[in-house]
C-alpha positions in Angstrom: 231.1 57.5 26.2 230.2 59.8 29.1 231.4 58.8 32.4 228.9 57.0 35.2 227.4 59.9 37.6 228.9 60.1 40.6 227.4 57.6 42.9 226.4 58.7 46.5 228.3 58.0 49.2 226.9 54.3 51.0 228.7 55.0 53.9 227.7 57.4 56.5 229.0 59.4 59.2 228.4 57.4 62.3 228.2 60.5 64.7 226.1 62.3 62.1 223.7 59.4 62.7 224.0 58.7 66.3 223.2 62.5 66.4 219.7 61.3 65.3 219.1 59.2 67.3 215.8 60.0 70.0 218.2 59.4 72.9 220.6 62.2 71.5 217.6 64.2 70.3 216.0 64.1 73.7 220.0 64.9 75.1 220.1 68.0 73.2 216.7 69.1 74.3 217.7 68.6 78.1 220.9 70.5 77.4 219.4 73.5 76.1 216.9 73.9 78.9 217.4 76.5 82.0 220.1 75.0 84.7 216.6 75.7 87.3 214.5 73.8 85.1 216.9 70.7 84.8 217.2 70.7 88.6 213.6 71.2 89.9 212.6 67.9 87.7 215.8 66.2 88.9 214.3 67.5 92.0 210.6 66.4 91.4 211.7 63.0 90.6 213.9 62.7 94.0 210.3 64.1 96.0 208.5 60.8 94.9 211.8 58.2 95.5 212.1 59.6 98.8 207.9 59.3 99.3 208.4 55.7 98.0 211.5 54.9 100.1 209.8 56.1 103.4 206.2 54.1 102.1 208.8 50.7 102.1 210.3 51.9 105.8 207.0 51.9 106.9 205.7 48.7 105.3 208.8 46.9 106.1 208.9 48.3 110.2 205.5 46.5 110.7 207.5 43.0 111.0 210.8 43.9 111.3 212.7 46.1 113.9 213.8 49.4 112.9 217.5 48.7 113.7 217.4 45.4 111.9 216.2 47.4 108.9 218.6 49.7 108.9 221.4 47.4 109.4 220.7 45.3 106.6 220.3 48.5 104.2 223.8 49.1 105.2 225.0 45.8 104.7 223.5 46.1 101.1 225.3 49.4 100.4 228.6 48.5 101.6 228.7 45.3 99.2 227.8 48.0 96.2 230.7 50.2 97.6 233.3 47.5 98.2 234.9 48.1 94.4 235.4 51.1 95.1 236.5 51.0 98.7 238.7 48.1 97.8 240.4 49.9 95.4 241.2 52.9 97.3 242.5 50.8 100.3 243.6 51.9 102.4 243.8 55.2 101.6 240.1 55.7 101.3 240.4 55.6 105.1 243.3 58.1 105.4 242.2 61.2 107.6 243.6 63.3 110.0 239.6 63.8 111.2 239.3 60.4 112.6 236.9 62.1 115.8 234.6 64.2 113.9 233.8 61.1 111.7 233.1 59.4 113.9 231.3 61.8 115.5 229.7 62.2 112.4 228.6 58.1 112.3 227.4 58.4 115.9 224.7 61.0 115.0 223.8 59.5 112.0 223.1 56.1 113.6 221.0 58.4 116.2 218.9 60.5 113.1 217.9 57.4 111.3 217.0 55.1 114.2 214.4 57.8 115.1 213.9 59.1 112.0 213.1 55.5 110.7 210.9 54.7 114.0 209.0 57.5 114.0 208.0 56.7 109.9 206.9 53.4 111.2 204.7 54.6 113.8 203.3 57.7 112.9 201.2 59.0 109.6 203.7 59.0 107.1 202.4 62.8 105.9 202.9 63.3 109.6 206.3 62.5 110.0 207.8 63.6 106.8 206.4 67.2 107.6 208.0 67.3 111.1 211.2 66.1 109.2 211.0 69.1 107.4 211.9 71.2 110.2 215.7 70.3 109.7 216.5 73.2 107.6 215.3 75.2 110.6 217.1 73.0 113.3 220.5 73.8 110.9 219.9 77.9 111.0 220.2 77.4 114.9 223.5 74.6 114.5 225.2 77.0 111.9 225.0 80.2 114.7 225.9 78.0 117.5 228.9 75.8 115.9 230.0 77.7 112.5 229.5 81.1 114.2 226.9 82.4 111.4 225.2 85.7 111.6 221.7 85.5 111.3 219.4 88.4 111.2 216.6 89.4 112.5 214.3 87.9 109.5 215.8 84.7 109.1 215.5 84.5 113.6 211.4 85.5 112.9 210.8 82.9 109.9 212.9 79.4 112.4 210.5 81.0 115.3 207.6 80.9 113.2 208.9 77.6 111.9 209.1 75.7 114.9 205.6 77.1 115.7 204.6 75.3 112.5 206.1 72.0 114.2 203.9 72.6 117.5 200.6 72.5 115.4 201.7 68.9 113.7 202.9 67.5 117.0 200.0 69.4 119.1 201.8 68.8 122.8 199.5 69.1 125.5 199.3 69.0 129.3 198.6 65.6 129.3 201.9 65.0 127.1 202.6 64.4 123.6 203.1 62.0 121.0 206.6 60.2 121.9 206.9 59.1 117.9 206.1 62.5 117.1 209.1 63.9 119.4 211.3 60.9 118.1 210.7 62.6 114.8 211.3 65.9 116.4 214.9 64.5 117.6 215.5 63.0 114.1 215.1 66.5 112.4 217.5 68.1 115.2 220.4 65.1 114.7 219.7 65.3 110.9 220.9 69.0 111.4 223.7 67.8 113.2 224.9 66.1 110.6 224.8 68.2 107.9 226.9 70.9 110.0 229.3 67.9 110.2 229.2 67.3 106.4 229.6 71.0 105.7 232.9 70.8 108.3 234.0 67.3 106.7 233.7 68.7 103.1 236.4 71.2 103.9 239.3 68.9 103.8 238.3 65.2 103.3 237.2 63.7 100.0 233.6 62.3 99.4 234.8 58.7 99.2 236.3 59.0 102.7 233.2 60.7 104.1 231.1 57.6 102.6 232.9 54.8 103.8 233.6 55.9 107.0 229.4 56.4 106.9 229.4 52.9 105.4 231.6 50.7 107.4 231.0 52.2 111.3 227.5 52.7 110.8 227.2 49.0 110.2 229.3 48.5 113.1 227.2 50.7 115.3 224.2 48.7 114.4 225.4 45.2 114.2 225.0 44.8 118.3 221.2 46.4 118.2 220.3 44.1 115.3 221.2 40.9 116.4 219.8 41.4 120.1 216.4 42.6 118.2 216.8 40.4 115.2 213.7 38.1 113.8 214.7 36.6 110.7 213.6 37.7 107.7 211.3 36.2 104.8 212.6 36.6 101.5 210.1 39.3 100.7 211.4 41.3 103.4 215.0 40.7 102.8 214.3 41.6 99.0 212.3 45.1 100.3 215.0 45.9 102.7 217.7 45.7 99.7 215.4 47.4 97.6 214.8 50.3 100.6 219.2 50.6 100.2 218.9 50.8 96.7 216.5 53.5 96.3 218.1 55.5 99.2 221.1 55.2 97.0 218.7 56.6 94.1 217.8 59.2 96.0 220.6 60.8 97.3 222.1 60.5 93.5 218.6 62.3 91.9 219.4 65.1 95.0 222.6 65.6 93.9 221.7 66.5 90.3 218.8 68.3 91.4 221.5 70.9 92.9 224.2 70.5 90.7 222.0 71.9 87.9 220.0 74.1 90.1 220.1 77.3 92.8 219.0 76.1 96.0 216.9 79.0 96.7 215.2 78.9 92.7 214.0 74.9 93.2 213.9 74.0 96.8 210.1 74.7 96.5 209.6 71.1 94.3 211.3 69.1 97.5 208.0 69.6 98.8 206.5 67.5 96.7 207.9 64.7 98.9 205.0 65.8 101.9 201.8 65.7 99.0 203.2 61.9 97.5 203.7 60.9 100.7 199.8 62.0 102.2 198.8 60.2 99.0 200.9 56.5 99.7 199.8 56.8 103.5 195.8 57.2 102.4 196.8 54.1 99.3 198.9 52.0 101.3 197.8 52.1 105.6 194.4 54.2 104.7 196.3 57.1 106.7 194.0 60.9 106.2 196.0 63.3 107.0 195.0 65.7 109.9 194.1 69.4 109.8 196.8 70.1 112.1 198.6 68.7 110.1 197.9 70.3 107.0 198.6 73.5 108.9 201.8 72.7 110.6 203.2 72.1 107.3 202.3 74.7 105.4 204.3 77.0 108.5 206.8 75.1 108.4 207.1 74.5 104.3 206.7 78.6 104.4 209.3 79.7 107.0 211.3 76.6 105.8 211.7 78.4 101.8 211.8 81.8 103.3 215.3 80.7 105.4 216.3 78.9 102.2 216.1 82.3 99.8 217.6 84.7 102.9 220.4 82.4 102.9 220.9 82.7 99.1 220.8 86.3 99.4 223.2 86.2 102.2 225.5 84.4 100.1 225.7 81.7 102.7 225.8 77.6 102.3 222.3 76.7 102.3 221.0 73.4 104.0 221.7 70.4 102.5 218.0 68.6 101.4 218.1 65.3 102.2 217.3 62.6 104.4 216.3 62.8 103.3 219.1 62.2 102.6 221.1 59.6 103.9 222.6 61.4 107.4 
């Protein structure tokens, strides 16, 4: 009698099959495309959370003050960070930086107080292309306090630039708009910090840099809030943890963005950010958008990605993107 064919095998290789799976299908897809390509979605996506986060700021800021926003969002990301500050204690805090950190904390608090007023009070296509003008702000910071040498052509695109950012704010002899200049000053302290950062990064570790952010930013603000403080409705307490949440989103989408990309090759998709936030000013506070406006930003979106690519070429740090980024 001839022996039984061999019977297949019923148990299968579990990586084989995992490997089939449409998540790992999909991971091997995103693997194999071009570093540039991963960032400038990663990049994409982090245009529209930033768009959303600043349409929230502005819903939020018409019933609650700006400071009291702010300090609540930083109440809500220091309760997400306590693991992990708690379990570096104390030598998350250990620094031999102590000033510039809080130096660091000081023009942070300053950025996103008039950062977050001027979103409140002005178009929001109007205020996130004056914000913009950052990357310009950090070409003059880097010359002044990191002793860069700028040429002739990168000097010509920040002039050209800042002439973008006269158009949006349109100053004339009767004045100009103060939220408009508070957004100005935002862009300039935003700068500041990320000369800081890029001084910071040298010799102290991320965490350190983010809990010193954390914990004396909150500090900073507590005083503000509570002598401007109206309590809260639940909606508004829920939207201003939401507002920390995405900000945390944000920062963490910006990160991958340039991790997988060249600055100079995907900057251009940041700009996204300016056309999904026209379109959440016209859908949520029936805001239009200006001509000047329009203008303004496409200088200033012009000489901003010209700076960006002679850095690259230069081999120098380019400006960190954010806001966006938390400062």
């Amino acid at each position: 009698m001839l022996p039984p064919p061999d019977t297949p095998q019923t148990t299968a290789d579990p990586g084989a099959a995992a490997a089939n799976t449409p998540l790992d299908r999909f991971r091997v897809w995103w693997d194999g495309l071009p570093g540039n390509v991963r960032g400038s979605v990663w990049l994409f996506a982090g245009g529209l959370v930033f768009a959303v986060m600043g349409a929230l700021i502005k819903y939020v800021g018409q019933s609650l003050p700006v400071v009291e926003i702010l300090f609540l969002r930083t109440i809500f990301v220091i309760v997400v960070m306590s693991p992990a500050i708690i379990r570096g204690f104390p030598a998350v805090f250990r620094t031999e930086r102590l000033s510039l950190h809080l130096t660091r904390v000081g023009l942070s608090a300053v950025a996103m107080v008039t950062g977050f007023t001027a979103l409140v009070q002005l178009p929001l296509a109007e205020a996130t292309a004056i914000s913009f003008s950052r990357t310009l702000f950090t070409t003059l910071l880097a010359v002044v306090v990191l002793h860069e040498i700028v040429g002739w052509r990168r000097w010509t695109a920040t002039a050209v630039g800042f002439l973008g950012v006269l158009v949006v704010v349109r100053p004339s002899p009767e004045g100009m708009n103060e939220y408009a200049l508070l957004a100005l000053v935002s862009a300039m302290f935003v700068a500041m910090v990320m000369i800081t950062i890029r001084m910071l990064s040298q010799t102290e570790r991320p965490a350190t840099i983010i809990a010193y952010q954390s914990v004396f930013l909150a500090v900073i603000l507590a005083g503000p809030a509570w002598y401007f403080w109206v309590w809260p409705t639940w909606e508004e307490l829920a939207l201003t943890a939401v507002i920390g949440g995405v900000m945390s989103v944000a920062q963490f989408v910006n990160i991958k963005a340039y991790s997988n990309g060249e600055a100079a090759a995907i900057a251009p998709v940041e700009y996204v950010r300016l056309l999904a936030s026209a379109g959440l000013g016209y859908m949520m506070f029936s805001e239009v958008p200006t001509i000047y406006t329009v203008i303004g930003a496409v200088i200033i979106i012009g000489s901003t990605l010209y700076t960006v690519r002679r850095n690259a070429m230069k081999k120098q740090p380019t400006a960190p993107s954010p806001p966006d980024v938390d400062p």
